[in-house]
C-alpha atoms as one frame of an Amber mdcrd trajectory, in Angstrom:
protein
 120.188  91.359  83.808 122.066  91.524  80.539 122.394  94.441  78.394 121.955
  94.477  74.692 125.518  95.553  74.678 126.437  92.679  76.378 124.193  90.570
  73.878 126.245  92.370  70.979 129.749  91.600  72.116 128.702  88.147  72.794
 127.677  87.458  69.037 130.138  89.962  67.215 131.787  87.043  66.265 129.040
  85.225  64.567 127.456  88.072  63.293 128.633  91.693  61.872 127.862  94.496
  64.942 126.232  96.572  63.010 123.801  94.396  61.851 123.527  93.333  65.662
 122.964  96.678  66.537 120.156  97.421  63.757 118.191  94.068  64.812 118.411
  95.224  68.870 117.929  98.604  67.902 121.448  99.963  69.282 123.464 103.038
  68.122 126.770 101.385  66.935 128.565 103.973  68.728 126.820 103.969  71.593
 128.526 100.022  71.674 131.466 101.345  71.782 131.563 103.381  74.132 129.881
 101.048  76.588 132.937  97.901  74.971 135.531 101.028  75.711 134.734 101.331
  79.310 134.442  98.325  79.858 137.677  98.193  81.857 135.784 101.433  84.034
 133.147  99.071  84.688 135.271  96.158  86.101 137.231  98.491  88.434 134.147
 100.247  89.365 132.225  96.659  90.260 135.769  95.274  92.125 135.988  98.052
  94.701 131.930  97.802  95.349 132.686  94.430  96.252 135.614  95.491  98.776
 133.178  98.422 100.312 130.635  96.023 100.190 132.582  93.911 102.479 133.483
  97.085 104.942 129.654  97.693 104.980 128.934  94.034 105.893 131.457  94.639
 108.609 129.933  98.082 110.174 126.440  96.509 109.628 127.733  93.244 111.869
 129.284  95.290 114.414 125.837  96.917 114.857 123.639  93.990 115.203 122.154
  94.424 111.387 120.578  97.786 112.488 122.499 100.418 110.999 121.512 101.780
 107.458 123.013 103.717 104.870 123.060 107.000 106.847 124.707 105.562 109.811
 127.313 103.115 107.703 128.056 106.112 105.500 128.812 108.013 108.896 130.941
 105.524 110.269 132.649 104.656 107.867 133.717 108.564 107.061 134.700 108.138
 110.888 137.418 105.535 110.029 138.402 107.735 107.147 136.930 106.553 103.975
 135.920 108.976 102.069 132.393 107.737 101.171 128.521 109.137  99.490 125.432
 108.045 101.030 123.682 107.642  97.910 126.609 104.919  96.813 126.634 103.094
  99.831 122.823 102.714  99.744 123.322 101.253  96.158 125.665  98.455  97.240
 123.738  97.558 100.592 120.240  97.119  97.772 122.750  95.288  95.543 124.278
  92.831  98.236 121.220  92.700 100.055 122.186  94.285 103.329 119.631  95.672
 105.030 119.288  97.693 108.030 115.845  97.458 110.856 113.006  99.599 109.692
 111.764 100.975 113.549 108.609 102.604 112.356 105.345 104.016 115.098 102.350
 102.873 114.467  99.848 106.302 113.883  96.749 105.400 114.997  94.591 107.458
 113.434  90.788 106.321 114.862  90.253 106.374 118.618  86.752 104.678 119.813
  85.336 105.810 122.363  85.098 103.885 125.318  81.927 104.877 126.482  79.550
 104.014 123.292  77.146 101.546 123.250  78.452  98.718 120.827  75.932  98.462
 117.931  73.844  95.196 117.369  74.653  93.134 114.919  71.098  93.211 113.857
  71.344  90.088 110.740  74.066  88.359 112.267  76.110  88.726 109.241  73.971
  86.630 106.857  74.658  88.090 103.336  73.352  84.912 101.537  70.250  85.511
  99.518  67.733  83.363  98.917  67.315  84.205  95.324  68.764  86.662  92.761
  67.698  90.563  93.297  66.902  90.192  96.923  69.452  91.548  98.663  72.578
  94.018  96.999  75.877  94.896  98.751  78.162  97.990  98.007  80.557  99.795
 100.118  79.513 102.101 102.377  82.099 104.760 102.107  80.708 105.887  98.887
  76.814 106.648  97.480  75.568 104.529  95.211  74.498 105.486  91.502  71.714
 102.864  91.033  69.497 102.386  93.783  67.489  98.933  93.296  63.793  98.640
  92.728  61.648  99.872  95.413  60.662  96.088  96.055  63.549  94.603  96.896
  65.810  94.611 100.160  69.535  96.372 100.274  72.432  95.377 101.947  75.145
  97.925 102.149  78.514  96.738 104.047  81.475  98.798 105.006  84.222  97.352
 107.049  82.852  98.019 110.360  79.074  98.918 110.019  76.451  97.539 107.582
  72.731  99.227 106.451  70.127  96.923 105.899  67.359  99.009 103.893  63.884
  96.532 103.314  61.510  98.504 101.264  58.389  97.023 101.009  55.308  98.036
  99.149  51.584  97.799  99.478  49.494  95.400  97.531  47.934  98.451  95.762
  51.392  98.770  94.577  51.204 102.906  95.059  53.272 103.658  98.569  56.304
 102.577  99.880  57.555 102.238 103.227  61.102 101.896 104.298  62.848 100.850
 107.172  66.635 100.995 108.250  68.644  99.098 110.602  72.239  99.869 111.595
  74.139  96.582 112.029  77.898  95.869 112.546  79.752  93.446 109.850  83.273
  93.245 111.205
């Protein structure tokens, strides 16, 4: 990525800097003190690469596993005086990467001796017209439950509800029934 510095020195040829500076919104002295270390910068960038190359050399004698805190560690162990935080800079900016050796935390245990549930609608969430049946997740309540006439499918990743509420002709009681069903 360029800088806007980088943008003003290009064009301070073609155009005044300080008109540069007022279009890209850059203090005019803040240019130069980013033009006068610019010499900083290339010395600075010149021995990353050379470190960079002792990194790529401690990371190959290690089959690619070592990280910063290891290649900082050995490389203080040859002698060269060396931060963490710098060395983890150059490996991101050369791409050098070290293997991630992470446990898995299992964090739900099923118990082996329950009963499986049935899978009671055999995962048929299609409706047969608009209203009849509404899904949701089932790790939170609902704000809006539907009319008392129509059926309700509520899925989570593992179990489903299925809620039919019917009423009577008379159109005054309700009945409802529930059946647990699995939908993964």
């Amino acid at each position: 990525m360029r800088s806007r510095f980088q943008f003003v020195d290009d064009h301070r040829d073609t155009y005044e800097v300080k008109q540069l500076c007022h279009v890209l919104d850059v203090n005019r002295s803040s240019y130069y003190k980013w033009l006068a270390g610019a010499e900083a910068r290339a010395t600075r960038q010149r021995e990353d690469r050379i470190l960079a190359e002792e990194i790529r050399e401690v990371h190959g004698e290690s089959g690619g596993a070592y990280g910063s805190p290891r290649i900082t560690a050995e490389l203080r162990e040859k002698g060269r005086r060396v931060n963490e935080k710098r060395i983890a800079r150059i490996m991101r900016t050369f791409s050098i990467t070290g293997i991630r050796l992470r446990r898995r935390v299992r964090t739900t245990v099923p118990d082996p001796a329950a009963s499986p549930v049935p899978d009671l609608f055999q995962r048929d969430f299609t409706a047969t017209e608009p209203g009849r049946k509404y899904m949701g997740s089932g790790s939170r309540r609902e704000s809006h439950p539907p009319a008392p006439t129509e059926p309700c499918v509520t899925v989570s990743r593992y179990t489903a509800l299925v809620t039919l509420v019917t009423s009577s002709r008379s159109g005054t009681s309700a009945s409802a029934r529930t059946c647990p069903g699995i939908a993964g």
